[in-house]
C-alpha positions, -999 to +999 in steps of 0.1 A: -679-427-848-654-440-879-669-463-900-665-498-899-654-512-929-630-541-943-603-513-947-610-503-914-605-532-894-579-547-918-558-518-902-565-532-871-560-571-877-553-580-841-581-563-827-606-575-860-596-610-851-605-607-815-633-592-821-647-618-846-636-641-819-664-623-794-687-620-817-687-660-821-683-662-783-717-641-785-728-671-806-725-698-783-740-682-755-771-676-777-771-716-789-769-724-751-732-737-758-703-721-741-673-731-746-657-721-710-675-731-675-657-702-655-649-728-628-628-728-596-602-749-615-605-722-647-594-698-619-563-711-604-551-720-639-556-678-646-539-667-610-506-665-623-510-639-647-536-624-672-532-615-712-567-602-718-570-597-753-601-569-750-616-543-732-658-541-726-669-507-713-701-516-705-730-503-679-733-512-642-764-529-653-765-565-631-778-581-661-754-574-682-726-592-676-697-593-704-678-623-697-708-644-703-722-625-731-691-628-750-681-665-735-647-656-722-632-673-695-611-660-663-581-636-680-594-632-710-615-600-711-612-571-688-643-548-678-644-516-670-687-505-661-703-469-656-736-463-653-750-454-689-708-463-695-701-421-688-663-422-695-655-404-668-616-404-651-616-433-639-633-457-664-607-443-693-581-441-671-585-475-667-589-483-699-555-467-706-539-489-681-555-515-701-537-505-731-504-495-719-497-521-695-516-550-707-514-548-745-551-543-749-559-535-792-599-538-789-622-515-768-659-528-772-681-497-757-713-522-748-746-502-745-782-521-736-816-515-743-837-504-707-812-486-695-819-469-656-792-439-665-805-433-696-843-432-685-830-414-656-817-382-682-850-389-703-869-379-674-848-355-662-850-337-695-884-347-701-890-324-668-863-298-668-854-307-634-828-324-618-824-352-588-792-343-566-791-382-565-783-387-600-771-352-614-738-362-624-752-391-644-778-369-658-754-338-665-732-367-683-765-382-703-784-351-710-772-346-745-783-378-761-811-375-737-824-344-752-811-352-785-832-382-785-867-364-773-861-337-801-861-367-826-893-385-810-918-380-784-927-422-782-908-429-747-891-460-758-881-454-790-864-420-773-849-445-749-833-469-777-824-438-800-803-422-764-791-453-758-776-457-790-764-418-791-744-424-762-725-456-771-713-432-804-706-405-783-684-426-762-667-445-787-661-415-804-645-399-768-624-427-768-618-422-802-597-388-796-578-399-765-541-397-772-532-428-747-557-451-770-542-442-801-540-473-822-570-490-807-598-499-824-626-485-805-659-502-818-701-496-801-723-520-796-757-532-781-770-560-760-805-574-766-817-580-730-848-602-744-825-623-769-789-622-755-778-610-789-750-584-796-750-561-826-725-538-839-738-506-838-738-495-877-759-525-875-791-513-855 
């Protein structure tokens, strides 16, 4: 995954700004402030059109759910979920769409600690053996999977570190796609316990 430094993201002012602006919006949800109730009346005011300003590739996870974590209201973010966010067809297909037809600059690729896919590939690998109910996922996971248990044999530190792998790994995916060109495609993590998002390079 690119870097992410001032030059960086000075390359990418749009996209920078908004995603300072989630990043604050991260902020008051921690502080127990949002800024946006997500209402019936928020709703009708959005029906007419939408002008999202960023993309959250994020996992099916019900506990993770973007448009409070980043306090955006109705319009404002679109999200696009995978389990263990696997970009397969359809989930960058869609966030091509995003781009192309809706002006999308920012792609935030949202990973989260205690992850099912991911523990699902742990064990898989863990075993060498494979569950015809979740093969594609693990076939899709097993490289940060494995990448993970050849760095450490403590089960949830391998969990965090394939967790982490596979956010890179998808940003940088998204990274070489010709149709998100010109996007700033950045990873992140949500703290389940705390509420907290962190820039990857961060953790």
């Amino acid at each position: 995954m690119p870097e992410l430094t001032a030059s960086s993201l000075m390359e990418h002012h749009q996209a920078a700004s908004t995603l300072v602006a989630l990043l604050e919006g991260n902020g008051r949800f921690l502080a127990g402030e949002p800024r946006y109730k997500r209402d019936i009346t928020a709703a009708r005011e959005a029906a007419p059109g939408q002008t999202p300003s960023a993309a959250v590739f994020t996992c099916i996870d019900s506990r993770v759910t973007a448009e409070s974590v980043f306090d955006c209201d109705f319009g404002q973010l679109l999200v696009v979920r995978t389990a263990g966010h696997v970009p397969d067809r359809a989930a960058v297909g869609s966030l091509e769409f995003a781009v192309a037809e809706l002006g999308v600059a920012l792609v935030v690729v949202l990973g989260h600690e205690r992850c099912g896919a991911i523990n699902a590939a742990l064990h898989a690998v863990e075993d060498d053996a494979h569950d015809p109910r979740t093969d594609y996922l693990v076939e899709q996971l097993w490289q940060p999977a494995s990448q993970a248990w050849s760095e450490t044999k403590e089960p949830e530190e391998a969990a965090s570190r394939a967790m982490r792998l596979q956010v890179r790994r998808t940003v940088a995916d998204l990274g070489r796609r010709e149709n998100l060109d010109g996007v700033l495609v950045v990873g992140a993590v949500y703290d389940l316990d705390t509420g907290r998002v962190t820039l990857i390079d961060e953790n």
